[in-house]
C-alpha positions in Angstrom: 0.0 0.0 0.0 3.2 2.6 -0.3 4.8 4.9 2.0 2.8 6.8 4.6 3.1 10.7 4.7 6.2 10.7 7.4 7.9 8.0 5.6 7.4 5.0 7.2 5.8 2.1 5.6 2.1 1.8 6.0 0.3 -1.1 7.0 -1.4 -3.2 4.5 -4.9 -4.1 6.1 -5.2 -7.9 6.6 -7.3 -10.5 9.1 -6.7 -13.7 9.9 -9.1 -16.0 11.3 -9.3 -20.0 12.0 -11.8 -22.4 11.5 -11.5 -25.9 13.4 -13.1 -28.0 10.9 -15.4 -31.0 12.5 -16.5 -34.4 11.6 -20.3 -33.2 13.0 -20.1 -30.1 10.4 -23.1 -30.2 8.5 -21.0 -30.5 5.2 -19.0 -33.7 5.8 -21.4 -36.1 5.6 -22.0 -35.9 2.1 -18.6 -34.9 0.8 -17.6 -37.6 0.7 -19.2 -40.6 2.5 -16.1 -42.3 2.9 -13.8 -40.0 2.8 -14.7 -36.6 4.3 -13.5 -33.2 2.6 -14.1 -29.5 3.3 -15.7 -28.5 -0.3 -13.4 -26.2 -1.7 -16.1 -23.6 -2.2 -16.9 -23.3 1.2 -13.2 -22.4 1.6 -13.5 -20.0 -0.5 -16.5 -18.2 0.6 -14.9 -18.5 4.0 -11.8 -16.2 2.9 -14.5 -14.2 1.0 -16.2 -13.4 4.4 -12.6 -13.1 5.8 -12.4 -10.5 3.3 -15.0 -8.9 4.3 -13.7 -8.0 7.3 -10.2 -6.3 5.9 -13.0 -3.9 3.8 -14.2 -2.8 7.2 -10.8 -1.3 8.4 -11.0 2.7 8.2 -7.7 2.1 5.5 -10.2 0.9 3.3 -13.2 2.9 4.2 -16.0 0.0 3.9 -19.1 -0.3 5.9 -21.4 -3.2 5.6 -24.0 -1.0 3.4 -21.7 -0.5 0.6 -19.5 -3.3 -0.1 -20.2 -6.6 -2.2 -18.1 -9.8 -3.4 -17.0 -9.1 -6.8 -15.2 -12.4 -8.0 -12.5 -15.0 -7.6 -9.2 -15.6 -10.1 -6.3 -17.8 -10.1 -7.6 -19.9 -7.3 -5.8 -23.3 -6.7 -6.4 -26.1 -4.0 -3.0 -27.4 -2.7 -4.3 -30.3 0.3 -7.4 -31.6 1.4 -9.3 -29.9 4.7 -10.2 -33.0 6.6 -12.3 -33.3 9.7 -10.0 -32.2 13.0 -7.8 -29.9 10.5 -7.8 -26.0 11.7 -7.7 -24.0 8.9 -5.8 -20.4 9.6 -7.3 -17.6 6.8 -5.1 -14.7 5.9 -6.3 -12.4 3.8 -5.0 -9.2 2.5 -5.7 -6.3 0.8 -3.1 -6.2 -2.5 -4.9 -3.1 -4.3 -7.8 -0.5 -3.6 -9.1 1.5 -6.6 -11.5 4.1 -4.5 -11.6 5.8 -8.0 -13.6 2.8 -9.6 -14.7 1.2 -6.1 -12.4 -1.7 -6.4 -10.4 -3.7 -4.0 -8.5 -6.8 -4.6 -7.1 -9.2 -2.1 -4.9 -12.4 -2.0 -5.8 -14.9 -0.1 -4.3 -18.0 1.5 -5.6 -21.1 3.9 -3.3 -23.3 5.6 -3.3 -26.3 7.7 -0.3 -26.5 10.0 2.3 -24.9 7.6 0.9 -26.2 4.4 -1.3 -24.0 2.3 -4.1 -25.4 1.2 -6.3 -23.1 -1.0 -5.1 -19.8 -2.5 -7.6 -17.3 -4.3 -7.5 -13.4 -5.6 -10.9 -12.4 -4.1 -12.1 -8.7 -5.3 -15.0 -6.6 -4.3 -16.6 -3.9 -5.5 -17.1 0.1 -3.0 -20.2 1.7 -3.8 -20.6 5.1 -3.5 -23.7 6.2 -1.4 -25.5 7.6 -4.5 -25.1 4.5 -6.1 -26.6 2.1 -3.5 -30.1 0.7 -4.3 -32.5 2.0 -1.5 -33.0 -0.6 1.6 -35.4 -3.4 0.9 -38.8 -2.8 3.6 -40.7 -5.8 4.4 -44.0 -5.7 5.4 -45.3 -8.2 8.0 -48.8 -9.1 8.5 -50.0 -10.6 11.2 -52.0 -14.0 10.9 -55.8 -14.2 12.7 -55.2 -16.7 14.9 -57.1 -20.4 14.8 -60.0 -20.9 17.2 -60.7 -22.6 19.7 
C-alpha cells in the first residue's frame, strides 16, 4: 500500500481467522461418504467473508451498506481440509481502486504450515449515491385459529 506521509511504511490491512473444521459439520457427511473433505467452495467463501472483514478497516473505508463480493481468479487447492484440520485464513488487501470502487485481495488457507487453498478475491465500493434503496418488508400478522 506505499509509503505513509512521514515515511514509514504503511500497513497493508489484513485478518486472519481460523476455523477448526469438525467431523459433526453439516457438510462432511456428504462430501464424501467415505472420505470426508471440506468442499473447496466453502473455503472459498470463507476467505471471502474473511475479506470482508479487511474492507471494514478505516484504510479501506467500507461499511457493511456498501460493499459486495465481486469475483474470484487464479484460485488453486494445494491439500485436502479433513475433519479435526484447523484451517488459519489470511487475507490481505493487494490493491484498492477508491476511484472505480475496487479492492483486490490475495488470499491464503493453511493447515499446519501447508497451504491449502489460494484465491484473488475482489469486491466492489459503492458510493452512497449509487446504493439501491433498503429493501422494507412488510409483515402481517395471521388471525389466529380458534378454539
Amino acid at each position: 500500500m506505499g509509503a505513509s506521509k512521514g515515511g514509514s511504511p504503511a500497513l497493508t490491512p489484513c485478518a486472519l481467522l481460523c476455523f477448526a473444521a469438525q467431523i459433526n459439520d453439516n457438510f462432511f457427511p456428504g462430501h464424501f461418504p467415505t472420505r470426508p473433505l471440506m468442499p473447496g467452495v466453502l473455503q472459498v467463501e470463507a476467505m471471502a467473508q474473511v475479506g470482508g472483514l479487511v474492507m471494514l478497516t478505516p484504510e479501506v473505508g467500507g461499511s457493511k451498506e456498501n460493499f459486495f463480493f465481486g469475483g474470484v481468479d487464479a484460485c488453486r487447492f494445494r491439500k485436502p481440509v479433513l475433519p479435526g484440520d484447523t484451517l488459519v485464513m489470511k487475507v490481505e488487501l493487494v490493491k484498492l481502486n477508491k476511484r472505480f470502487g475496487v479492492a483486490k485481495m490475495k488470499a491464503q488457507a493453511f493447515v499446519g504450515d501447508k497451504l491449502a487453498c489460494e484465491v484473488c478475491v475482489s469486491f466492489s465500493l459503492l458510493r452512497q449515491a449509487e446504493l439501491p434503496p433498503p429493501l422494507t418488508i412488510q409483515t402481517t400478522r395471521l388471525p389466529s385459529a380458534p378454539g
